[in-house]
C-alpha positions in Angstrom: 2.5 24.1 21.5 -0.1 27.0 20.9 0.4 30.0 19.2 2.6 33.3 20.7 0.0 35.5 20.3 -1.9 34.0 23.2 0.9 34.3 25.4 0.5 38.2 25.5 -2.0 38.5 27.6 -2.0 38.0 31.0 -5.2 36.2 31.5 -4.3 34.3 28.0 -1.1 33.3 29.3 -1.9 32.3 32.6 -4.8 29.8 31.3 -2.8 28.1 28.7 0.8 27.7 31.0 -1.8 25.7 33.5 -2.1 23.2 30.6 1.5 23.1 30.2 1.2 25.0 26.6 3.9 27.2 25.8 4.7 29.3 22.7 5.4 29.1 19.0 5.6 31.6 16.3 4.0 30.4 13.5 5.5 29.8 10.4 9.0 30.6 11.6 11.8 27.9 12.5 10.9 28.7 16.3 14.5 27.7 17.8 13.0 27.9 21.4 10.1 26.0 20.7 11.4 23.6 18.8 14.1 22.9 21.5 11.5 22.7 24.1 9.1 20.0 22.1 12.1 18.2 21.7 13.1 18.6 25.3 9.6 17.2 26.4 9.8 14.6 23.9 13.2 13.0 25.0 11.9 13.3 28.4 9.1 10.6 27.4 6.3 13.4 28.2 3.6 14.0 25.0 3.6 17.0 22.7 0.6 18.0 21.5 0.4 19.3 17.8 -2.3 20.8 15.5 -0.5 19.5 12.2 -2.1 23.1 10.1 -1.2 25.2 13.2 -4.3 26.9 13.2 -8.3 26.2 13.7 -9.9 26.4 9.6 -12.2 27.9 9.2 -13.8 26.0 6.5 -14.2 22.8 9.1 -12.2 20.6 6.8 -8.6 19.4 6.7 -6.2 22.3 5.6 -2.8 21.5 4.4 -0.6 21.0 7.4 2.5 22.8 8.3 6.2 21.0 7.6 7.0 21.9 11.1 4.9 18.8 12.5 6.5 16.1 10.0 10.3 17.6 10.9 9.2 17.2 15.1 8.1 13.6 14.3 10.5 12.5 12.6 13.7 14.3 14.0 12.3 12.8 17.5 12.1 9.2 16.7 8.6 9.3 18.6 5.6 7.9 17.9 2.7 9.9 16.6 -0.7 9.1 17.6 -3.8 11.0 15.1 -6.2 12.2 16.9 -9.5 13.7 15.5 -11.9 15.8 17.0 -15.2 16.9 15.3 -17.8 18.8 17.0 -15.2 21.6 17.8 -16.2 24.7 15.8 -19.9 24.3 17.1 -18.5 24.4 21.0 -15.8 27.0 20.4 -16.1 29.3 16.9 -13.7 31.7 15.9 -14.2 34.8 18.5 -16.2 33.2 21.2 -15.1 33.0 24.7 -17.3 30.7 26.2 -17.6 27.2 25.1 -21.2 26.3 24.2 -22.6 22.8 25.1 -22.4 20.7 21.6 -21.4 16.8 21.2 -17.6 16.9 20.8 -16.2 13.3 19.7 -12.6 12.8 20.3 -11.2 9.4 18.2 -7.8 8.0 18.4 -5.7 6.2 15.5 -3.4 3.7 16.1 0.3 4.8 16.4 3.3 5.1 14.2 6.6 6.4 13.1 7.9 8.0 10.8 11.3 7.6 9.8 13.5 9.8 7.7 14.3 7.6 4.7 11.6 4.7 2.8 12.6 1.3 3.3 13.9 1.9 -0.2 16.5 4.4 1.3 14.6 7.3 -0.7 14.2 10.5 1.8 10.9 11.3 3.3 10.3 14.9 3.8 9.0 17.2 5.8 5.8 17.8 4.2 5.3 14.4 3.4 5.6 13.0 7.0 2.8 15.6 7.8 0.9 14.6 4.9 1.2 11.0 6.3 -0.1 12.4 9.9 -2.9 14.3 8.3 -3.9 10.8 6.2 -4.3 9.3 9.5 -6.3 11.9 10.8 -8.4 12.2 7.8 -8.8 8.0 8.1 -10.6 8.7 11.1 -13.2 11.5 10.3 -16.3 11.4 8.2 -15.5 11.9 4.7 -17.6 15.3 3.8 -14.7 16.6 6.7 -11.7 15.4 5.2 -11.3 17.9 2.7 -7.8 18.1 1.1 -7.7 14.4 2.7 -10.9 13.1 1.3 -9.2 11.0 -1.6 -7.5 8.8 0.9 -6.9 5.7 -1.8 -4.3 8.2 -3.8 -3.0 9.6 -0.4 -2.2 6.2 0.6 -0.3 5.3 -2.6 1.5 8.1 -2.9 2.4 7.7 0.7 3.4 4.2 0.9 5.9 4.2 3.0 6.4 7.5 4.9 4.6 6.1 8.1 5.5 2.8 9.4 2.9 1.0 12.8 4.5 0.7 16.2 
């Protein structure tokens, strides 16, 4: 999923349908998006999500959109957190050529999240992406995880919400 606004130019829009992105309008209930992710997802194929929908500019964890925990869970799929560092120095805000920086890519282990607790106690949307950004945050240096760096509490109050594969 990437953001509408690149699809309106032509250069824009040709680069990112070659990496099978398509649209979204941010902060919206996206009906055609959100039928398509679920399209690729029933199809077994991976959808690729940036939980806050938008690069921060601050270089720390930002608090995610609901969007990502509805997809997950509404899906059935498993999520897999993924965290890069390294990005902003190879791509800032307003460049257009990427510049050559170490860039580390680390993968979390994979889980679900379900609608209800084991306690039958409903899981919502903004907690199942809470629960994706916790795993994220688990697997970046600590001075990065901003709104995620007291993962301890996180994981309390979270208990629950993500179950492993």
């Amino acid at each position: 999923m990437a953001k509408s606004e690149y699809f309106r130019k032509p250069l824009m829009r040709w680069i990112f349908t070659r990496y099978q992105a398509f649209p979204v309008v941010r902060h919206t209930a996206d009906r055609a998006a959100l039928r398509r992710a679920f399209d690729l997802l029933k199809a077994g194929e991976v959808l690729i999500i940036y939980p806050e929908g938008t690069r921060v500019d601050a270089g720390k964890l930002a608090t995610p959109e609901a969007g990502a925990g509805f997809i997950a869970q509404k899906a059935g799929c498993p999520v897999l957190p993924v965290a890069l560092t390294g990005t902003r120095d190879c791509m800032p805000k307003g460049t257009i050529w990427p510049r050559r920086v170490p860039v580390t890519v680390k993968f979390g282990k994979p889980f679900l999240l379900p609608q209800h607790k084991p306690n039958g106690e409903r899981i919502s949307h903004e907690e199942a992406s809470d629960a994706i950004m916790l795993a994220i945050a688990e697997l970046l240096p600590p001075e990065i995880r901003g709104r995620y760096s007291d993962v301890e509490s996180l994981r309390r109050r979270l208990d629950g919400v993500a179950t492993p594969v």
